[in-house]
C-alpha positions, 0 to 999 in steps of 0.5 A, spaced: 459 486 458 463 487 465 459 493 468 462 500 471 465 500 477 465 504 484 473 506 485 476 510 490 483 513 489 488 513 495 495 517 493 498 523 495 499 526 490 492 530 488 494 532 481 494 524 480 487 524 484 485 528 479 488 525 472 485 517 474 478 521 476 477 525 469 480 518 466 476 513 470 470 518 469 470 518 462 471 510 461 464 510 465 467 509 472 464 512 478 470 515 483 466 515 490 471 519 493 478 520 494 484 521 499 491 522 500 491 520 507 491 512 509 487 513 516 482 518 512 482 513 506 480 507 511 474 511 514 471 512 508 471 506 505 468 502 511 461 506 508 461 508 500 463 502 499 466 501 492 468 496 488 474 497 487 480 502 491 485 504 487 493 504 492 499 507 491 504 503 495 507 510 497 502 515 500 506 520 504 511 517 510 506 511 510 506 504 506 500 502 502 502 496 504 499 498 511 492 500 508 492 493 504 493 490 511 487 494 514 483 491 509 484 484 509 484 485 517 476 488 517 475 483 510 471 489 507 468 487 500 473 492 496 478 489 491 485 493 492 488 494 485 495 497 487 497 502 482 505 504 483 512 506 480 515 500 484 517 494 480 520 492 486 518 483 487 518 483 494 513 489 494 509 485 488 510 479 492 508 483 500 502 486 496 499 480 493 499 476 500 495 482 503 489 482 499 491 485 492 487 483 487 491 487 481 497 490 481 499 495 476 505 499 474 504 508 473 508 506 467 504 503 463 498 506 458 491 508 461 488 503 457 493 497 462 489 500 467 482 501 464 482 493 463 485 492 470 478 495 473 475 491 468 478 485 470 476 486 478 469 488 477 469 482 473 472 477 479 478 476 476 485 478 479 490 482 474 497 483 474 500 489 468 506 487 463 511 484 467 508 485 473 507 476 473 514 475 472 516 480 478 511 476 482 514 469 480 521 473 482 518 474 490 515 466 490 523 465 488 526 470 492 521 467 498 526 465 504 521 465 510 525 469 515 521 475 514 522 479 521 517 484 519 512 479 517 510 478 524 508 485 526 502 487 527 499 493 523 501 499 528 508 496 528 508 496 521 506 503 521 510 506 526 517 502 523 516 504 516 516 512 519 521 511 523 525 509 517 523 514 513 526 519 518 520 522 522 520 524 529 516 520 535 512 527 535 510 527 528 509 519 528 505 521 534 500 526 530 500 522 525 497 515 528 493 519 534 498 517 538 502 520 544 510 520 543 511 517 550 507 511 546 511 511 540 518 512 544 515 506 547 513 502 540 520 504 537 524 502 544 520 494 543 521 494 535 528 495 535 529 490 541 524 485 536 528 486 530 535 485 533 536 493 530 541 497 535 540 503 532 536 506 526 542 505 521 541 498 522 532 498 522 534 502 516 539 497 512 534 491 515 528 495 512 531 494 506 533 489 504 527 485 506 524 490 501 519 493 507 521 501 504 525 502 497 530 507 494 525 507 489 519 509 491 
């Protein structure tokens, strides 16, 4: 029998925070902590070191994706489980190249989720109903010519804020940056990525599924 795991829980929303805890607690889990902020989610986890942490790919104006990157960058012994509404391939195919060991649709029944910890606490990787066929659709899909795919985390950071429509200052406050820092970050990104204005980054950013209209 697969023992019980220590999960942490990182969406946005708090009502959602607090339904997966009632519900993982009650399935004989233990949620060491839980936050709605990546930067605060990341220094928790370096010290309570759960088994498992659960990811919405959109936390506020930020990605997921940024938090399964930062986990893979400090190799810290967590197993990401990405537990989101987009059943987008890309974001399937981008979450599993970062480290995610699962993922799973919010549609899906509590019992999908139930087994997905299951199975990472077990060692074993889990994809919910029809999360494999969207996987397979992004290896498909694959043409190698990723603009984003060379950005550091901080690029990815401050590109998906810009295209979400957030001021250098709000960026900056944020990522604990100054504005004339991020003004000079958005300045070599557009340049990087061939983009003259935001509308352009914005187009780019989706088609190479970096944000959806989804989420």
């Amino acid at each position: 029998m697969t023992p019980p795991a220590r999960v942490y829980l990182v969406d946005d929303h708090a009502m959602v925070r607090q339904g997966l805890r009632a519900l993982l607690t009650e399935a004989g889990h233990e949620v060491v902590g839980d936050s709605g902020d990546i930067t605060a989610a990341l220094a928790e986890l370096q010290h309570l070191a759960p088994d498992v942490v659960l990811v919405d790919l959109c936390v506020g104006p930020r990605s997921g994706m940024e938090l399964l990157a930062e986990l893979q960058r400090r190799r810290l012994p967590v197993r990401p489980l990405v537990l989101t509404m987009s059943a987008q391939p890309r974001h399937v195919g981008m979450a599993l190249k970062l480290g995610a060991s699962g993922y799973v649709l919010k549609g899906s029944p509590s019992e999908e989720l139930l087994q997905a910890i299951a199975a990472l606490r077990g060692g074993r990787r889990h994809l919910g109903p029809g999360v494999a066929e969207l996987a397979a659709r992004a290896l498909a899909q694959d043409d190698g010519e990723d603009p984003f795919a060379s950005l550091s985390v901080r690029e990815r950071q401050v590109v998906s804020m810009v295209v979400n429509g957030h001021s250098s200052n709000e960026i900056a406050a944020a990522l604990h940056l100054s504005p004339k820092t991020v003004d000079s970050y958005r300045s070599r990104l557009m340049a990087k990525l061939g983009a003259p204005d935001v509308t352009a980054l914005v187009k780019l950013a989706l088609r190479h599924g970096l944000i959806s209209n989804d989420d």
